[in-house]
LUMTIMAR-815846 format. One line per field, with one value per residue: residue number from 0; x, y, z of N, C-alpha, C in turn. Coordinates in pm, 1 decimal. Example, Ala and Ser with C-alpha at 12.3 -4.5 7.8 and 13.67 -1.06 7.14 Angstrom:
<nodes>
pos	[0 1]
n_xx	[1319.0 1285.0]
n_yy	[-569.0 -225.0]
n_zz	[780.0 708.0]
ca_xx	[1230.0 1367.0]
ca_yy	[-450.0 -106.0]
ca_zz	[780.0 714.0]
c_xx	[1320.0 1290.0]
c_yy	[-330.0 3.0]
c_zz	[780.0 787.0]
</nodes>
This chain:
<nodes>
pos	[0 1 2 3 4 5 6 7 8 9 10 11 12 13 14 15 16 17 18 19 20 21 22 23 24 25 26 27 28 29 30 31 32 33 34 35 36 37 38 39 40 41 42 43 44 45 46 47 48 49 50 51 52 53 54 55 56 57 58 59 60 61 62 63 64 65 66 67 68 69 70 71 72 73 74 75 76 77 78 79 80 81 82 83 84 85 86 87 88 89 90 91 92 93 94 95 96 97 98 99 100 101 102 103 104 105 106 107 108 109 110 111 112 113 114 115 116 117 118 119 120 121 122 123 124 125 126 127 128 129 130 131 132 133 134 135 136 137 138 139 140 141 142 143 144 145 146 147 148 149 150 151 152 153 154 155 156 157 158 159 160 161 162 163 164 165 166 167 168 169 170 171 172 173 174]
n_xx	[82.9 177.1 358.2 203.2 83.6 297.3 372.2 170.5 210.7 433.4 444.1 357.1 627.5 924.6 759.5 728.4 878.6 713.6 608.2 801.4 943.0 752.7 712.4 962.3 983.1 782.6 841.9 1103.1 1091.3 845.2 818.1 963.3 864.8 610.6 729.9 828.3 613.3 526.5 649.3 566.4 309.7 508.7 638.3 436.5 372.0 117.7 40.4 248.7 237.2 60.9 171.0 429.1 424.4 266.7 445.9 716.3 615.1 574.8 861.9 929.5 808.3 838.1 1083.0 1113.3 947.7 1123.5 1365.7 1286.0 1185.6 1405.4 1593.6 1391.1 1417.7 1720.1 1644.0 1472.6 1571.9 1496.6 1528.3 1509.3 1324.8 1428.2 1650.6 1618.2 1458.4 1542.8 1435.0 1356.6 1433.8 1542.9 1408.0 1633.2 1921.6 1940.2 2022.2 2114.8 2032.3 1801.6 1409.2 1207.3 1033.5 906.8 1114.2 1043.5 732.1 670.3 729.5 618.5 345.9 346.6 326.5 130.5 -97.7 -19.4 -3.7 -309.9 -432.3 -384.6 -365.6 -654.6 -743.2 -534.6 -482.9 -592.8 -475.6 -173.8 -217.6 -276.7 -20.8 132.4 42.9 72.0 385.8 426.7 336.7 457.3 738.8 724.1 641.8 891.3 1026.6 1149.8 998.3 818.6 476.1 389.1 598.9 508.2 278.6 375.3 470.5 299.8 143.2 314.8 358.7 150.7 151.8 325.5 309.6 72.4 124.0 340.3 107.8 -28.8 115.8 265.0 83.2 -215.7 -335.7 -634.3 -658.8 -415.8 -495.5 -528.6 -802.1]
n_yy	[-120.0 149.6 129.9 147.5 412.3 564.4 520.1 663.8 973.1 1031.1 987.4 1220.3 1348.9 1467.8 1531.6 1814.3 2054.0 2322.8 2109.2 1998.6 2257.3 2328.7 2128.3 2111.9 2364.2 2381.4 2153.7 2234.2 2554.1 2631.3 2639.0 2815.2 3061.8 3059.2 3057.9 3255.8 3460.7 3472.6 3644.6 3870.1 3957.0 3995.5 4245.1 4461.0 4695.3 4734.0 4451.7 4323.4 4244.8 4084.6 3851.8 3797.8 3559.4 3343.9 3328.7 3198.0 2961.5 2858.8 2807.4 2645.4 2431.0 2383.9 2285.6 2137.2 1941.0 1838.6 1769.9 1555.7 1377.5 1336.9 1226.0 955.2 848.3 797.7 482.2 391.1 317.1 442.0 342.7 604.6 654.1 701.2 569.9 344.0 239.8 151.9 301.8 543.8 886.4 1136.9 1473.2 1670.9 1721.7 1544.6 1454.8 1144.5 994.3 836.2 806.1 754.9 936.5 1158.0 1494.3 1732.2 1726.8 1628.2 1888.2 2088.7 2024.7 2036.8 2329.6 2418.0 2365.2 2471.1 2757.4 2759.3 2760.3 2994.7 3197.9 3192.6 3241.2 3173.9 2924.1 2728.5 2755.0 2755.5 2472.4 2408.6 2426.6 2236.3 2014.4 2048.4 2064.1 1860.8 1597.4 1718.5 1621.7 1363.2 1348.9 1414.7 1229.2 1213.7 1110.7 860.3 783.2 656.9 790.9 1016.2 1065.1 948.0 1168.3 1377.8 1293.3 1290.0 1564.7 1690.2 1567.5 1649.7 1936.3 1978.5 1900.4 2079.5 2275.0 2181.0 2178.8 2444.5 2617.4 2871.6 3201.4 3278.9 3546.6 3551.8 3451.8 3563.0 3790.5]
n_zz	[0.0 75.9 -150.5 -337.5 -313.8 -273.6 -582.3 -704.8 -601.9 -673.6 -992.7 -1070.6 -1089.0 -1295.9 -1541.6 -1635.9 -1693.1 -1543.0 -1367.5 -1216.6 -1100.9 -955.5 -798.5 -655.3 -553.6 -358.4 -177.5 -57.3 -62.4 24.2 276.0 373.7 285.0 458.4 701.5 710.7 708.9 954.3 1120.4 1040.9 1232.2 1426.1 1389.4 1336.5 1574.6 1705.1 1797.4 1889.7 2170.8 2192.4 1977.4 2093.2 2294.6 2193.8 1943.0 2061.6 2175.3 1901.9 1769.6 1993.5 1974.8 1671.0 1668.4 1891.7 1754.8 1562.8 1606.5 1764.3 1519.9 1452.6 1595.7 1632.3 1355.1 1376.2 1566.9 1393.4 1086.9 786.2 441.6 206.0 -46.7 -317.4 -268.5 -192.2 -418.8 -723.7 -974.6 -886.7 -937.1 -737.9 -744.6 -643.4 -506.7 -206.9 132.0 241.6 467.9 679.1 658.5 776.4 1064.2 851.4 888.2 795.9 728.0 1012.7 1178.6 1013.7 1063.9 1322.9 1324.3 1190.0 1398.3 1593.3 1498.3 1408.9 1642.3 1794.6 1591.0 1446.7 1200.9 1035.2 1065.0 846.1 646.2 718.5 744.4 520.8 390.3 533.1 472.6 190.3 159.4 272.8 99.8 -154.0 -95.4 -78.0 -369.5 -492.1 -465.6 -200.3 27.0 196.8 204.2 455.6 635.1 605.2 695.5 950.2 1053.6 1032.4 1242.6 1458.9 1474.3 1520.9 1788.2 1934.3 1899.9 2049.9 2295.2 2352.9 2379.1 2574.2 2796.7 2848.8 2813.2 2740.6 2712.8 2667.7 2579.4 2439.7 2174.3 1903.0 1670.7]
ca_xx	[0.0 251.9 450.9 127.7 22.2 402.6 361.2 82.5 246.5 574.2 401.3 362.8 768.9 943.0 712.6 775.1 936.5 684.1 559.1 926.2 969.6 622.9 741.4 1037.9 921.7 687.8 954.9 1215.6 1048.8 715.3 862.6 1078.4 763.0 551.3 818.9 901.7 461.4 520.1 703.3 482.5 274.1 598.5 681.8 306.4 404.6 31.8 22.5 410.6 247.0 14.2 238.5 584.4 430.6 278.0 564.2 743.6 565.7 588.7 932.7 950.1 696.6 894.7 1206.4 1114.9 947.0 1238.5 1471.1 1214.4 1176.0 1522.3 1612.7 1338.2 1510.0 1810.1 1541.3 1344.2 1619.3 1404.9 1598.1 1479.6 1279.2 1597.1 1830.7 1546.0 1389.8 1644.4 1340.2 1279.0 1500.2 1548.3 1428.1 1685.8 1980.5 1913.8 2079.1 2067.7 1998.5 1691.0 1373.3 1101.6 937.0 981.0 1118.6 926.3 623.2 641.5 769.1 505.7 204.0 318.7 388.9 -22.5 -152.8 14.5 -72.5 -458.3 -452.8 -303.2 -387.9 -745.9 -780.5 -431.6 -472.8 -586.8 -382.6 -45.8 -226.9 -287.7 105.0 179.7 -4.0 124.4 520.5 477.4 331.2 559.5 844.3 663.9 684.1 994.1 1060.5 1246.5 977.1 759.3 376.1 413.3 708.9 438.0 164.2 355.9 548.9 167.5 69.8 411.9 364.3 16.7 127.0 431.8 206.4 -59.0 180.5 332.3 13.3 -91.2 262.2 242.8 -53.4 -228.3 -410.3 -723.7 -593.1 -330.7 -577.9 -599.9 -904.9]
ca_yy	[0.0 222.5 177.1 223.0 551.3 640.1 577.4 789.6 1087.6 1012.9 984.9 1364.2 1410.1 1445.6 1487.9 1855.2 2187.0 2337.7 2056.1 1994.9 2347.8 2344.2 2065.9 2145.1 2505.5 2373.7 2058.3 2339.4 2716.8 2726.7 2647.9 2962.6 3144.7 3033.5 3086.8 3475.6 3540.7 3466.5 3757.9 3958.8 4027.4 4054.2 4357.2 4550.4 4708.5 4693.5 4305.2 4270.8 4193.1 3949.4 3735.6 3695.2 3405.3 3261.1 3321.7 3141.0 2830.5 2845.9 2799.9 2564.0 2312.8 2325.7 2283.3 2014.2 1836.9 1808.8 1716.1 1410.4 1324.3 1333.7 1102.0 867.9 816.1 647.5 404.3 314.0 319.3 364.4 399.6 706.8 583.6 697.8 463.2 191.9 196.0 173.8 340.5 672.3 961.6 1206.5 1574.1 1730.5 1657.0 1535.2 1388.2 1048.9 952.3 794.1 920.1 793.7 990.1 1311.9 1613.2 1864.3 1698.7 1683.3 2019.8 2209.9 2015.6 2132.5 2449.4 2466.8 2350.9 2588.7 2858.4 2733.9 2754.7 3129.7 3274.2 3109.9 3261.2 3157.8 2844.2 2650.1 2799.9 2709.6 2338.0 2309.9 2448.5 2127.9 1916.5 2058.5 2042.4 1725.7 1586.5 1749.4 1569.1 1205.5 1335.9 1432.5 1071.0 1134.7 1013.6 762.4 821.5 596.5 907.0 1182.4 1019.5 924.0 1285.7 1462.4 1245.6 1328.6 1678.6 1702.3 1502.3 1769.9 2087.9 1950.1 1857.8 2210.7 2395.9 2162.5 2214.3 2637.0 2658.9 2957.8 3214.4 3317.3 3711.8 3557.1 3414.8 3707.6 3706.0]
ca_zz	[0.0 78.9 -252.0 -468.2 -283.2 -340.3 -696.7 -772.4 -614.9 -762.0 -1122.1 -1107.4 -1099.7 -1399.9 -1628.5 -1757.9 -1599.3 -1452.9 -1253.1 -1149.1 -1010.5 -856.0 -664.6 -563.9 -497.5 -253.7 -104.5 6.7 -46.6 17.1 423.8 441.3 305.1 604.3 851.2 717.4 755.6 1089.6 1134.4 1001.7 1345.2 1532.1 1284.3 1381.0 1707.9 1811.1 1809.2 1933.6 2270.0 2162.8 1924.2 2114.0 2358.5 2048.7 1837.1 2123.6 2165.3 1754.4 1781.6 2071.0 1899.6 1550.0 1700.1 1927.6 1658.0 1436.9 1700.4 1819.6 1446.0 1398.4 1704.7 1604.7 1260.6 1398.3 1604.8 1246.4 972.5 673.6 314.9 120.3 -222.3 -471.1 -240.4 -202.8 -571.8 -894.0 -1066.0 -842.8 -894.9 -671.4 -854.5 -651.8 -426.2 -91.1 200.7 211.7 549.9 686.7 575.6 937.4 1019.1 775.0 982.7 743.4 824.9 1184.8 1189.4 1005.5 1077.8 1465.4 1330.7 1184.7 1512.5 1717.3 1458.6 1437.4 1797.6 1829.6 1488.9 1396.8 1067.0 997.5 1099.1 764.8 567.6 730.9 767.6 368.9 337.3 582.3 355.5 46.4 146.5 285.4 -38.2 -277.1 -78.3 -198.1 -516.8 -507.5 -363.2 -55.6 144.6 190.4 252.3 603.8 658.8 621.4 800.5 1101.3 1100.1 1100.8 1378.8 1593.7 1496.6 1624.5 1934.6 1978.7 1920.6 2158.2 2438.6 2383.2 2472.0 2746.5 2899.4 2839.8 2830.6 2629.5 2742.0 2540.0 2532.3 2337.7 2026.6 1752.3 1560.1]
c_xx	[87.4 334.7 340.3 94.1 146.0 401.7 276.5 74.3 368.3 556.6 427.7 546.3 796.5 901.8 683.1 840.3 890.3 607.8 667.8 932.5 878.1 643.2 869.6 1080.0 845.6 726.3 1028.2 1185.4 940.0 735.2 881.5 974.9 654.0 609.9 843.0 709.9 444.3 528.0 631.8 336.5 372.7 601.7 580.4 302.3 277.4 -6.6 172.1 347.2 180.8 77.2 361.0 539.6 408.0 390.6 645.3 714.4 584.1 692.7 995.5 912.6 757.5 1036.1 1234.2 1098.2 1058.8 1326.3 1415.0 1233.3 1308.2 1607.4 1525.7 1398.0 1616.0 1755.4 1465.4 1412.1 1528.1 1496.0 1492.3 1402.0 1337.8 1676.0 1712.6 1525.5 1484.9 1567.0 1282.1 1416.6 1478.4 1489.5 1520.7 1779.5 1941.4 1986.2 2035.2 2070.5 1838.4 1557.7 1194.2 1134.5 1040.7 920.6 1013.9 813.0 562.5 663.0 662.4 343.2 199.1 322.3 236.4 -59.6 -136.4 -30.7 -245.1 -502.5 -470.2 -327.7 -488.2 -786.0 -636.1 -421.3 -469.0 -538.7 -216.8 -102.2 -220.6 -122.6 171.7 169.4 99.4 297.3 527.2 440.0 409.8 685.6 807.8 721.2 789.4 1104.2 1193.9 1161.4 858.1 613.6 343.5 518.6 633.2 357.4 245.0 443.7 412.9 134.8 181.3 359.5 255.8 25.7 202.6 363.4 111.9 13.7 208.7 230.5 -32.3 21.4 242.6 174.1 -67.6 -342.9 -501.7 -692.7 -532.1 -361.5 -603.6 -682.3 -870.8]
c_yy	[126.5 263.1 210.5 341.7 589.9 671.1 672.8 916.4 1106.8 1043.0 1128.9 1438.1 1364.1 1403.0 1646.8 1975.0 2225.5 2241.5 2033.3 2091.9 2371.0 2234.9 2088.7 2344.4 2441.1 2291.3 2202.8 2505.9 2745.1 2731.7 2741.6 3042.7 3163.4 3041.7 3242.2 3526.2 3547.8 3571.1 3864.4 4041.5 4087.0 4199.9 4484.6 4560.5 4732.4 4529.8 4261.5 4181.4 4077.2 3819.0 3683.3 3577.8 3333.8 3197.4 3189.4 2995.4 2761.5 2744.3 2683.5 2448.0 2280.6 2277.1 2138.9 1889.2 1743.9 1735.9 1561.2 1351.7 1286.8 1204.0 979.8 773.2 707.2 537.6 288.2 345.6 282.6 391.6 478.4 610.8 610.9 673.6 354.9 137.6 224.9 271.1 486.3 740.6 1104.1 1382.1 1692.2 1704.8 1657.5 1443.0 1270.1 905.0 898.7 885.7 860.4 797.1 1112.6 1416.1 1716.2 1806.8 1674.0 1833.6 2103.8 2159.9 2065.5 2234.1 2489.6 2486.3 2433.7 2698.0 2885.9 2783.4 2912.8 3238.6 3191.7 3115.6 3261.1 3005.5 2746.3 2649.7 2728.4 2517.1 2325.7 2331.6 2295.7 2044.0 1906.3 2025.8 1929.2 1639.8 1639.9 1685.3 1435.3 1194.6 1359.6 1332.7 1081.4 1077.0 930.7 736.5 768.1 724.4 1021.0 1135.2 1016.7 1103.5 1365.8 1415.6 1302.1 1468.8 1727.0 1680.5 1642.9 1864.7 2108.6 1926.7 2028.0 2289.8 2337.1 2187.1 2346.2 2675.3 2789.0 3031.4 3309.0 3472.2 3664.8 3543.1 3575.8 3648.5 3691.9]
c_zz	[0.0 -33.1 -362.6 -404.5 -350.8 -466.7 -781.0 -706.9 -701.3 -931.0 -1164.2 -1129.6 -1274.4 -1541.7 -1720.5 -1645.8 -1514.8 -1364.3 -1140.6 -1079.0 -912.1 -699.6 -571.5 -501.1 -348.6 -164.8 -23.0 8.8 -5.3 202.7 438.4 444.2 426.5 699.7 837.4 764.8 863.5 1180.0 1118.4 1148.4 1442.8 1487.8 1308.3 1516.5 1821.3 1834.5 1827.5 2081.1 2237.6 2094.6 1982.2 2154.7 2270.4 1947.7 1912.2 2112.0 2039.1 1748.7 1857.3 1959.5 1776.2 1576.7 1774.5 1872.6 1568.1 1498.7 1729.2 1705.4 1378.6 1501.3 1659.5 1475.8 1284.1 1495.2 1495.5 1137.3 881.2 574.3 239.6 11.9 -319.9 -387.9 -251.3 -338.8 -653.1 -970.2 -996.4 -832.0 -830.1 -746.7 -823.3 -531.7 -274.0 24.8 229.5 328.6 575.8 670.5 714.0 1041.3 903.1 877.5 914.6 795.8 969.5 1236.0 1175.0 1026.7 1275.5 1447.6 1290.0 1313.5 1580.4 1641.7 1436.9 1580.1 1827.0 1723.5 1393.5 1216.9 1006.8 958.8 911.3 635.6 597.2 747.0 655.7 316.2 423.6 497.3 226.6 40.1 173.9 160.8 -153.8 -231.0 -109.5 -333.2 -563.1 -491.8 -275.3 45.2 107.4 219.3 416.6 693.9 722.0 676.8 906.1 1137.8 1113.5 1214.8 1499.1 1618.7 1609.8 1775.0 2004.0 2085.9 2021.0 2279.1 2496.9 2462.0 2576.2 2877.1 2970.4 2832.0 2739.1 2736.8 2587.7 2526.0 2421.6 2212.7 1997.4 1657.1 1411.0]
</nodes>
């Protein structure tokens, strides 16, 4: 199951320019873009007070994620799908360490949650950019759809531990 889901994201690689750049626009850039909007309340010095704790927790939660998903890795050596498959190449160089869970996907699906949470009309926006980077890394075949499923589920677990840890107070939600 896992290698036919793979193949019918994979199908979409290499099949003309712009689908290539679309994906790897959205694998490695469309992140940075969602991490600089972030900024964007810090920057409006009447919502400085409201977003640092947010911002904060932001930060915590993507940081922790990555780190857990990155420890878990050497736990569940998986091989990448252009070191496993003869038949999947890569559409652009990548390190070629283990590939569960995938850090992007634990990363930014904690990085929605906590922004859903804290910035509601933000929220499903940075969840369909989770979606979308973690899917363009399929197709890009470094990972493995078992990769991006179990890295949304960590993330979620992360993001959710985060706020029951630090709790939130409702001042802090901007409408």
């Amino acid at each position: 199951m896992n290698n036919a889901i793979f193949n019918f994201f994979y199908q979409f690689a290499h099949q003309s320019v712009v689908t290539d750049w679309l994906i790897k626009f959205s694998a490695n850039y469309l992140a940075w873009v969602l991490i600089a909007l972030l900024f964007w309340p810090l920057l409006r010095a009447v919502e400085y007070r409201k977003s640092f704790r947010p911002f904060g927790l932001m930060v915590l939660a993507v940081i922790s994620s990555a780190v857990l998903a990155n420890l878990i890795k050497n736990f569940f050596p998986q091989a990448r799908p252009f070191m496993a498959r003869m038949d999947v190449v890569a559409l652009f160089p990548q390190v070629a360490d283990g590939s569960f869970p995938s850090a992007h996907a634990t990363a930014f699906m904690a990085l929605a949650v906590i922004v859903w949470r804290f910035r509601p009309k933000w929220g499903p926006w940075y969840l369909a950019g989770a979606v979308v980077i973690s899917l363009a890394r399929v197709m890009a075949g470094f990972h493995w759809p078992l990769d991006i499923l179990a890295g949304w589920v960590l993330g979620i677990i992360v993001a959710t531990c985060v706020i029951r840890i630090f709790g939130y107070n409702r001042r802090d939600v901007a409408a």
